[in-house]
N, C-alpha and C positions, 0 to 999 in steps of 0.2 A: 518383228512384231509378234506378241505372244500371243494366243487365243483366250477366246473365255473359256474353252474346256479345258486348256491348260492349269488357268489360275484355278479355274473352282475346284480341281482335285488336293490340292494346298490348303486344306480349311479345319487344322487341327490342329496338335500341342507338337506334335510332332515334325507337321512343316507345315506354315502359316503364311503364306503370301495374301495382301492385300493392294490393292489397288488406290492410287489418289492422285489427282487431276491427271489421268492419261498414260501413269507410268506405275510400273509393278513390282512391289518390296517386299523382299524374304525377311519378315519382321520374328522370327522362330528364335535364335539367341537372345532376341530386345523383348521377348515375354516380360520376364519375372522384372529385367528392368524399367518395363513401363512406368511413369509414376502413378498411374490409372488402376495397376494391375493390370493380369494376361488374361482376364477376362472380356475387357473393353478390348481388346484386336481381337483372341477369339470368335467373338462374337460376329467381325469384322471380314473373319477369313474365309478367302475364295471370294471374296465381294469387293463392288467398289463404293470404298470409304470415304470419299470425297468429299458425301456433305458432312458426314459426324466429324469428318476432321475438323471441316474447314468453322463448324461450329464453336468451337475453342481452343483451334490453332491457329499458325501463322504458319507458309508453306518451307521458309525458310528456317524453321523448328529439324525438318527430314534431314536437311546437309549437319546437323546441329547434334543429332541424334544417335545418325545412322553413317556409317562406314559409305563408302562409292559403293565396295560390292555388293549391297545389299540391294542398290536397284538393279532390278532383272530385265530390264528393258520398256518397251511402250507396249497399247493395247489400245484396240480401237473403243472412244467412246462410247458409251451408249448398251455396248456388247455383254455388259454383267449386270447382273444384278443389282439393286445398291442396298449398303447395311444398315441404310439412317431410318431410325424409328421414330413414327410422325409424331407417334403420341411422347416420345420424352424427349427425343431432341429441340425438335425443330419446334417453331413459332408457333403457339395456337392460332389456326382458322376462328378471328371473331368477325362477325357480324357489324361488329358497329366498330366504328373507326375510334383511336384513343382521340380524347378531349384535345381541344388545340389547348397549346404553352398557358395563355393567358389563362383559361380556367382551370387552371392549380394555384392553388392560391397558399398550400403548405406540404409539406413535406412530406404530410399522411395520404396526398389526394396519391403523389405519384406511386407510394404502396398501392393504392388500391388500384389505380391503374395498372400495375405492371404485374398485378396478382392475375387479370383479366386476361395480358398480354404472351408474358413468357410461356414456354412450354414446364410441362409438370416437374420435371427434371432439374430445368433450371430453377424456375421457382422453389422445390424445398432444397436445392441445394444455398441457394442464397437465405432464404427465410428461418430454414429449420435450428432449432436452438440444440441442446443435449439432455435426453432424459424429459422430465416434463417440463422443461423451460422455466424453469423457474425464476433462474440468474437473468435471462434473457428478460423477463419481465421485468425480474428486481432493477437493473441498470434503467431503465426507464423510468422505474417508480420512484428510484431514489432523489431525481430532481424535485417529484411533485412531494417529494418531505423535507424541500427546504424550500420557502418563505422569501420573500423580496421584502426591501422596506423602502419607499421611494422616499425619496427628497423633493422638496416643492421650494417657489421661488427661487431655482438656481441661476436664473440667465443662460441659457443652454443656445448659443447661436446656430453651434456645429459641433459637431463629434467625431473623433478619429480612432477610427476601430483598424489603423495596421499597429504591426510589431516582426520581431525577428523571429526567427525560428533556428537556430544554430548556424546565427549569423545569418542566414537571407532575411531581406524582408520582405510581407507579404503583407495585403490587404485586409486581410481578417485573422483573427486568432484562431483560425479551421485550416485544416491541410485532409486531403485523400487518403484517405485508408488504405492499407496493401490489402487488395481484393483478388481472389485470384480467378481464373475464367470469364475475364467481362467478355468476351466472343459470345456468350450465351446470353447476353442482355442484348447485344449489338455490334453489326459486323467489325465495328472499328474499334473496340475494345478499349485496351487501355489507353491505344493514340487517340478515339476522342475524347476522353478525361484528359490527358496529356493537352490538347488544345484546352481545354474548356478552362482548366488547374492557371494556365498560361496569361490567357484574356481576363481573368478573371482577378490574377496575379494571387495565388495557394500555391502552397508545394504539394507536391504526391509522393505516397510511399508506393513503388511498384511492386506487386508481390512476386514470390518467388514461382510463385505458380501463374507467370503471368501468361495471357492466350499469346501474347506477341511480343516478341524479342524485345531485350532491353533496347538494339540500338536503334529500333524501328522508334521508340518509343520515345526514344531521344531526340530522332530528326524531327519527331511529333511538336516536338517544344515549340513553344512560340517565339522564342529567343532564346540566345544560350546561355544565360543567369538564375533562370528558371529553374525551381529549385528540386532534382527531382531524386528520392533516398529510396534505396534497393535493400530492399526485405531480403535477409535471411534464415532459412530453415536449416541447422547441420543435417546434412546429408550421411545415410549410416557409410556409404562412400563415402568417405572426408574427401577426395581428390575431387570429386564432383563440386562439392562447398567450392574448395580454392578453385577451380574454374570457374566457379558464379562468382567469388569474390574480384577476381580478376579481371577479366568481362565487364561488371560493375564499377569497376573504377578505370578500366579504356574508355566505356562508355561517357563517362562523365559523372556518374554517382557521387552525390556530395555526403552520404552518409551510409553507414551498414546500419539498419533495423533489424536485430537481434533477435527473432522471434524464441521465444522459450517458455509459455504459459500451454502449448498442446504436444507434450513430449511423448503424448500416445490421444490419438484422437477418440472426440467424444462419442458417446450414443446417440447420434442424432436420427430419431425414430422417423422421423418424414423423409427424411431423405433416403433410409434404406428402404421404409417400403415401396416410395416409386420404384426403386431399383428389384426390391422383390416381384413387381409385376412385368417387369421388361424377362428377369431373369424365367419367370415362371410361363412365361412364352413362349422364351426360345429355348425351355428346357436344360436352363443351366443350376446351379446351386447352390452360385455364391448370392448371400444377400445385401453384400457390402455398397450402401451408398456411394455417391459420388467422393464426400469428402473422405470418405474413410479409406479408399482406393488413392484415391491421390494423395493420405499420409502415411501410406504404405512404408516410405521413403527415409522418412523423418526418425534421427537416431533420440534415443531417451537419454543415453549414454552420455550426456555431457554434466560440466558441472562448469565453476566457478572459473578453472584453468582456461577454458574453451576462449573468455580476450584475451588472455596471452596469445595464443595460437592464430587467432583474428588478427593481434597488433604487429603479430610477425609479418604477414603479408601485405598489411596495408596502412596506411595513416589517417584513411578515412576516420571521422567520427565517429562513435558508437553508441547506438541507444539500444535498453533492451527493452523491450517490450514484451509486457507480461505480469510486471509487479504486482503481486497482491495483498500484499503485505507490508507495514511499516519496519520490518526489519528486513525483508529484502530489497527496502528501498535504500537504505541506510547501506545493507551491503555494496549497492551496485554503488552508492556514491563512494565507499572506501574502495571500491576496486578500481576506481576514476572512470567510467564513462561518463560520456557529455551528457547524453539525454537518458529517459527512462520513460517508459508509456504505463501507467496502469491499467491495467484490460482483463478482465477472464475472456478475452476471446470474443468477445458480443455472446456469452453465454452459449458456446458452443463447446468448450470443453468439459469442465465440470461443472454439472449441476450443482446448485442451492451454492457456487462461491461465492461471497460477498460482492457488491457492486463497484465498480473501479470507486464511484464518489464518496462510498463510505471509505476506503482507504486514501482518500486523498484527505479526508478528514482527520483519521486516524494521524496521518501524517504531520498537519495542523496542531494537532494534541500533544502528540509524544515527539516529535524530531520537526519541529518546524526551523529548524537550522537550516536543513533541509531546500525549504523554499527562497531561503537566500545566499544559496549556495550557487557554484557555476555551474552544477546539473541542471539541465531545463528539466521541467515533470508536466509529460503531459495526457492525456487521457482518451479513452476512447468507450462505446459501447453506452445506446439507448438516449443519445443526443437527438434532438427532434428540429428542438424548436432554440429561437435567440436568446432565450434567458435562460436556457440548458447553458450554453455558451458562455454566458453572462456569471450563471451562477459558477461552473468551474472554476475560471478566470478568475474571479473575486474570493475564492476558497485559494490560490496559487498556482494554478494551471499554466501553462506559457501559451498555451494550445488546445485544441479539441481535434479528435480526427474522426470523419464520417466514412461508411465502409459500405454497405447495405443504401443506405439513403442518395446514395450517386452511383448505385446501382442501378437501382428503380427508376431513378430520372434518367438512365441510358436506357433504358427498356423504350419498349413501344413502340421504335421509329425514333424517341425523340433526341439520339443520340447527343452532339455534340452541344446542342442547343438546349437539350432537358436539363443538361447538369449545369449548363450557366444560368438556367429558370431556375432551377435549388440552389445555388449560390446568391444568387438576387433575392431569393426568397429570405436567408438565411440574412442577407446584409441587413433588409431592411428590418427586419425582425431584430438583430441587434442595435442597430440603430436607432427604434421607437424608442426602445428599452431602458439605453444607455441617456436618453433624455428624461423618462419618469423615475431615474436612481438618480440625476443631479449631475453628471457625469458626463467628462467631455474627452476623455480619451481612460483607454485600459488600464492607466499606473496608478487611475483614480478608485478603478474599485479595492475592494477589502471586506472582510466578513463582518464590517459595522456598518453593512447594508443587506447582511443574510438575518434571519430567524433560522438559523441550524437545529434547534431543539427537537423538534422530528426525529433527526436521522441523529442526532448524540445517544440515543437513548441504545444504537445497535453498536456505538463505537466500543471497540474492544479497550480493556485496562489493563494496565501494566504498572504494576504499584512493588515498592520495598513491603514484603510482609514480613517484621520483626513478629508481630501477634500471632501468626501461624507458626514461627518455629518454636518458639515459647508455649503452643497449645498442646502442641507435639511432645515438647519435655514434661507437660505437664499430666497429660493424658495416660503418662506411661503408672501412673499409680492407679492399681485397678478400682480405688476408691472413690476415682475422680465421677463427677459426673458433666463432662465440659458440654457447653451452651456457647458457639461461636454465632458473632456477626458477622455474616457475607452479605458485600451489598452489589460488585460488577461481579461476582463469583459463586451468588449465591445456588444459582441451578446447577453448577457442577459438583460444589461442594453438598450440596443437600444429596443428590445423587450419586457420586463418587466417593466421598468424603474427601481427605487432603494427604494427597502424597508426593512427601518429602524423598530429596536424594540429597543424602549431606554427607561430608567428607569427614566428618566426625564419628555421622552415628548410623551410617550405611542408607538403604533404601527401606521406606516404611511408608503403609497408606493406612489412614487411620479416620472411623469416623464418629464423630462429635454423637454426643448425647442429644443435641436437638443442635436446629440451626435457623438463624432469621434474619431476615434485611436490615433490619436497622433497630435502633439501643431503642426506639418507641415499642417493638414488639416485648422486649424484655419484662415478664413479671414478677422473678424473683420472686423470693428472697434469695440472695446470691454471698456464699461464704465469702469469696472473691471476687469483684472486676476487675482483671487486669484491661488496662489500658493502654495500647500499643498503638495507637496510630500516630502519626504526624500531628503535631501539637499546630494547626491551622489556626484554629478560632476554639480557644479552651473553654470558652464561656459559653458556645451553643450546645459544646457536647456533655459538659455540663448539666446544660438546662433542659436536655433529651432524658437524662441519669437521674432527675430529680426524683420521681417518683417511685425509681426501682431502687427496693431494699439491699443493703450489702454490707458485713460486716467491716470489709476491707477494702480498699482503692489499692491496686498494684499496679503507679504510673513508670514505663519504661518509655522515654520520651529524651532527646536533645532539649536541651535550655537551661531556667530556672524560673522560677516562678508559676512551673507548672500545678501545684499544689493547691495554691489559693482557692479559683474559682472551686474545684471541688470540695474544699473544704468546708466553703458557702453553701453547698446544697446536701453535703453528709456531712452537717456537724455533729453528729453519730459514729460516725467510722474511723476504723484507725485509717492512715495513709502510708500504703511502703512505698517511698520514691528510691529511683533503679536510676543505675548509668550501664550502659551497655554498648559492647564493640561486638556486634555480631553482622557476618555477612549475609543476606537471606532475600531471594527473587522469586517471584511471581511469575514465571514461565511461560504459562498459562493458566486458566482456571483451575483453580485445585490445586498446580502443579509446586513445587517451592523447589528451587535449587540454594543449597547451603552449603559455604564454604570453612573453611579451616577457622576460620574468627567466630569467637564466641568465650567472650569473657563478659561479668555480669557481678555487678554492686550494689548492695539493698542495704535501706537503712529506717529506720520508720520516722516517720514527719510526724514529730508528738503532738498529740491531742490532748490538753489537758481537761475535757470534758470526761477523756473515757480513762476507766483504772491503766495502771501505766502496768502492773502486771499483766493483764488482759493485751494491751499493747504488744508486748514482751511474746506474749502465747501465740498469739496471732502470727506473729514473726517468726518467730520458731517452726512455726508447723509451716508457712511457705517456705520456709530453707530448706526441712524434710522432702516438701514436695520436690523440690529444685533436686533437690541429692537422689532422691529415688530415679528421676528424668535423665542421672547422668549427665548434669550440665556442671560448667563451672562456676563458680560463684562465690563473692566473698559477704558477711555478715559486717557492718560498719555500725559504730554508731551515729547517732543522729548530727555531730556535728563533723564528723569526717565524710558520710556522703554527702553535706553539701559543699563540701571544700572538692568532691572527687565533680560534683556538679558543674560549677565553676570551673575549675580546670580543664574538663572537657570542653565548658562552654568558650573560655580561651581560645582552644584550637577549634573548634569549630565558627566563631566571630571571625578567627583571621583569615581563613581557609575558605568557608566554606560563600564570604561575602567575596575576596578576592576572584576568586575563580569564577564567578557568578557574574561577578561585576566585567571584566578582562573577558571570559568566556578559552580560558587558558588553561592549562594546567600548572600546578605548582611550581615545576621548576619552569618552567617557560615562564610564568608570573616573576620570580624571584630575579630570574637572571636577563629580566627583562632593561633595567637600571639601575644604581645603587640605591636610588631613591625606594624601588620596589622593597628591598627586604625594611629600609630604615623605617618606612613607614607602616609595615607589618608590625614590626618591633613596637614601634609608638601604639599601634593599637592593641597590641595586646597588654602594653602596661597600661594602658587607661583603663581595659577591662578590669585588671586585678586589680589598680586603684580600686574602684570603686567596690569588688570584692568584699576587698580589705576595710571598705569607708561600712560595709554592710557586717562586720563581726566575722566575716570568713577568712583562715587563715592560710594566705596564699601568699609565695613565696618570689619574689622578683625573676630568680632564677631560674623559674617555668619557662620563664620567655626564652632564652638559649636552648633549652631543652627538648623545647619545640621544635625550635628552630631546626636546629642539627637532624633533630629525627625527621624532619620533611626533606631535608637535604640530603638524608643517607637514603629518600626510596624515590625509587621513581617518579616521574612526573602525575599526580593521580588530576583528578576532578575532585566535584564536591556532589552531594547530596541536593545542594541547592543547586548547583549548576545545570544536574542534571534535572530537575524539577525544570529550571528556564529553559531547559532547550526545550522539553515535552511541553512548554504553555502550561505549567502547573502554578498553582499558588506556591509561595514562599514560607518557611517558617522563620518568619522574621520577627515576631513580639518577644519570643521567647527567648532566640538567640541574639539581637541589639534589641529588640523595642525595649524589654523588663532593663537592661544595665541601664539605657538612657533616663528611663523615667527615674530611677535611682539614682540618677549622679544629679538631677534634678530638684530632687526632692532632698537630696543631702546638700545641693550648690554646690557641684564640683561640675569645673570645667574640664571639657571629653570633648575638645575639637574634632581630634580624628572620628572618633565614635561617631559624635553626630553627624559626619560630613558621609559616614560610611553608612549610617542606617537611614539618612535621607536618600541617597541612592540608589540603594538596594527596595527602599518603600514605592519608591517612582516605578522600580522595574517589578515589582509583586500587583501596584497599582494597575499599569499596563497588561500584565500579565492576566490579572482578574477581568479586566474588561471586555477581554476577547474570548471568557468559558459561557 
């Protein structure tokens, strides 16, 4: 039996014995590997630890940790000191006892109760966001800018709010957050969630910081079907990882939770300064809050390889959680994991990051392939209330996970029984819900029961900008004076200007002589409009153009019969119409990526109101500008661009509708039946039919020609294709609507045609109804 004057001489960096329930540990090598840091035992040493352990551990954590030799024996209780500080550890002393269960009536009540309850410590370590919390707000805020629309007269008898979650099923589309320390809400930590999850029929994500062993957590379960997924953080010891991976799947783990959105932890200002007052007490220096101590741990160093390395040791499923972004949602579903969680963390790592519901929208927009995909996508962060739930769910969600909010309901005392009062709470709040939308179970909603318009307005864009690499060739004569439309890009490009990386013409950032949101600001008189965008609806933008003076229309645009409507409203102007193969993406705001493609054909669409030398002049001095730009370019006349028009519109009819329609790539379409290519073939000669029935002189032989060259490259997509996966409109009038109305109007039958432009109209129709 050791004395207490023994241990207490042991209370420093150099030899660190502490004491917990009765027996005494040389904790001096396990310093730096604390995941706390050597600060929290320091603090610790020559004292008995007992309560702060027992605050957010589990005793069988010590065998788990620490070698045999490191316990030094026993020590009578009572005889030391102890290291638990009242004011941060332990329970605040209140006066008035927390409300009973029934008088909660939501979600906010159990906050404010357990703000009353927990001690200082715990509380901003659970509350505290990063930096001024801004994210932390935005995730909450983001539901109250989307809108419900109920339905009336539905007949609503009963409603069924279960579904699966990577294959279990459960009661409601809500599971447990990986929370890490629930010891500091309540002695039973994660085992009473683990009950509460159980009865309640949720699954839990256990976190990897959890206060109590995974398997304690297990026999916790109410049953063993119960669905319970083990959070991972890579440990900068990998060996450490494959230990908790292993462990978690002895245990019974039905999935690995991939944490990867805090690869170095946030500023959370509340929580370090309780920590600055404890340290400024006991005359220490560090001022590192709780979280920031316990991700001491957590390696940055990983990347995309990191499932391989996962899949090697396990079979378990894999979700990452962390997504912020619709292209690293896209990622994780080409690298095949099963699930994905959108999260900044509950606003705990970076500040001002977008809210998970705007990227589940984002999602919605540009890759809704996505949601009906075998990836589940599910969400978390600033969940409150049932039509939070409701609204996810009906945007795509499979799920919502609560983190903080089944914390609070284990606070107080109310353990096991607070978190099945917020799950009740939560049922019935769905369920009201799901009766004033019309709605009788979850496969019923859909976002033609949201008002998204709020929250579209912050969705990020990802557009083909052909008009910005063209403004760039154009720009490059110092006599230009260019005037762009930026309309989702406008504050970067007014600020930045636009900088281009092309495999052509190197790295350039270049900025516009003036810049504005839309062709209504434009006042002209303008030598030039070139017109680059996506030929949607040629008649609105058009009728935007009316008023603004311009001696020339410069349309580079997919189709035919893109000329008309402007010719309607500049019967004044010459018109150069363009056929163009150039590569050119939108990055980001401002940013353009431009590849090796970049070929381009001008020709002027006569106007016989204006001198056709004047026409002629006009022409000429855009070709200089073109040549000064460095670009390639060929000069046609007027009835050779519309045959190079046609031609293109050929392969893009057969191509760009197939792939669209199939949602396949070329050679997967082609080599899908014989039927496939014979029927490509038929439509492409009905298109040149009718060509040819319009004075254009196109040639039968195109159609082989085509052919071959889509068969000698790779399997590609199309322009349209990619438009349907993002939920974008189609450019469908230009590319089959103008041929059909044409074979129409001449009485020529276009079976395929028409059978291909009525289906492709259904899916732009669809399409539009859901922006």
């Amino acid at each position: 039996m050791l004395t207490s004057e023994e241990v207490e001489k042991h209370n420093n960096r150099e030899s660190c014995w502490i004491a917990i329930h009765g027996s005494v540990y040389d904790v001096t090598d396990f310093l730096d590997s604390h995941p706390g840091g050597p600060e929290v035992l320091l603090r610790c040493a020559g004292k008995d630890a007992t309560d702060d352990f027992d605050a957010v551990h589990d005793i069988q954590l010590m065998d788990q940790s620490l070698p045999p030799s490191a316990c030094l024996g026993g020590i009578d209780p009572g005889t030391l000191a102890k290291s638990t500080d009242q004011g941060s550890n332990a329970s605040l002393p209140d006066e008035n006892t927390p409300p009973p269960l029934t008088h909660i009536i939501n979600l906010h009540d159990f906050e404010e109760v357990a703000k009353q309850h927990l001690s200082p410590n715990a509380w901003a370590y659970y509350s505290s966001g990063a930096d001024d919390e801004y994210s932390k707000r935005e995730n909450a805020q983001s539901y109250q800018q989307v809108l419900l629309r109920p339905r009336i007269l539905r007949n609503i008898p009963a409603v069924d709010t279960t579904t699966t979650i990577l294959g279990h099923h459960v009661s409601l589309p809500v599971y447990i957050s990986a929370v890490g320390l629930a010891k500091l809400a309540h002695p039973e930590g994660e085992c009473a969630l683990a009950r509460a999850a159980g009865k309640e029929g949720l699954a839990q994500v256990l976190a990897n910081g959890s206060s109590i062993p995974i398997e304690n957590v297990r026999e916790a379960r109410v049953n063993d079907d119960q669905p319970l997924f083990c959070q991972l953080y890579v440990n900068r010891d990998i060996s450490r990882s494959e230990e908790h991976i292993r462990r978690a799947e002895e245990a019974g783990a039905s999935a690995i939770w991939l944490t990867v959105d805090s690869p170095v932890v946030g500023k959370r200002e509340m929580d370090e300064r309780v920590n600055l007052a404890v340290q400024a007490r006991d005359n220490q220096t560090s001022g590192a809050g709780v979280a920031k101590t316990r991700a001491s741990t957590i390696s940055p160093f990983i990347d995309w390889d990191i499932l391989t390395w996962i899949r090697n040791l396990t079979k378990l499923p894999i979700v990452i959680k962390g997504i912020q972004t619709v292209e690293d949602a896209i990622m994780a579903y080409e690298n095949g994991v099963q699930g994905i969680v959108l999260s900044n963390h509950g606003g705990r790592s970076q500040d001002t990051a977008q809210p998970p519901l705007l990227t589940l929208l984002e999602i919605r927009r540009y890759a809704p392939f996505l949601l009906r995909s075998r990836m589940q996508i599910f969400i978390d962060g600033g969940i409150r209330r049932g039509t939070d739930v409701l609204k996810a769910v009906a945007l795509g969600a499979t799920a919502v996970g609560l983190g903080r909010p089944f914390l609070y309901s284990l606070a107080s005392g109310y353990g096991e029984e607070g978190v099945r009062r917020a799950v009740t709470i939560l049922r019935q709040e769905i369920e009201a819900n799901m009766v004033f939308l019309g709605v009788t179970n979850l496969s019923e909603l859909g976002e033609h029961l949201l008002n998204t318009a709020r929250l579209e307005r912050d969705v990020a864009r990802f557009v083909k900008l052909i008009g910005s690499f063209y403004a760039f060739i154009l720009q490059r004569n110092a006599n230009v004076r260019l005037t762009v439309v930026a309309r989702s890009n406008y504050e970067a490009v007014k600020n930045d200007g636009i900088f281009i990386d092309s495999a052509n013409h190197g790295q350039h950032r270049f900025h516009p002589y003036a810049v504005v949101r839309s062709p209504s600001e434009l006042t002209g008189p303008f030598d030039y409009i070139v017109l680059a965008h996506k030929a949607i609806d040629q008649e609105a933008v058009a009728s935007q153009l009316q008023s603004v003076k311009a001696s020339t229309l410069v349309i580079i645009q997919n189709g035919v019969g893109n000329e008309e409507p402007f010719r309607r409203t500049h019967s004044d102007s010459s018109i150069v119409t363009c056929v163009t193969w150039v590569g050119a993406t939108q990055i980001q705001p401002g940013q353009i990526k431009h590849t090796q493609s970049e070929d381009l054909q001008i020709g002027l669409y006569p106007n016989s109101a204006v001198d056709s030398n004047l026409e002629e002049s006009r022409l000429s001095t855009l070709a200089s500008l073109l040549e000064t730009g460095r670009t390639r370019f060929q000069l046609l006349s007027p009835a050779d661009i519309q045959r190079q028009r046609w031609e293109k519109l050929v392969w893009n009819a057969a191509w760009n509708s197939t792939t669209a329609l199939t949602m396949v790539d070329t050679q997967t379409w082609l080599h899908s039946s014989p039927e496939a290519t014979i029927s490509t073939r038929r439509l492409m000669r009905e298109v040149i039919d009718v060509g040819r029935a319009c004075g254009v002189k196109l040639e039968y032989d195109l159609i082989g020609k085509l052919v071959d060259k889509i068969l000698g490259m790779p399997g590609i997509g199309s322009s349209m294709q990619t438009d349907c996966k993002n939920g974008r409109p189609l450019e469908i009038d230009v590319i089959l609507g103008v041929p059909v109305k044409k074979a129409r109007e001449l009485g020529m039958e276009t079976p395929t045609l028409e059978m291909i432009y009525a289906l492709v109209k259904a899916v732009d129709t669809r399409l539009r109804a859901n922006i």
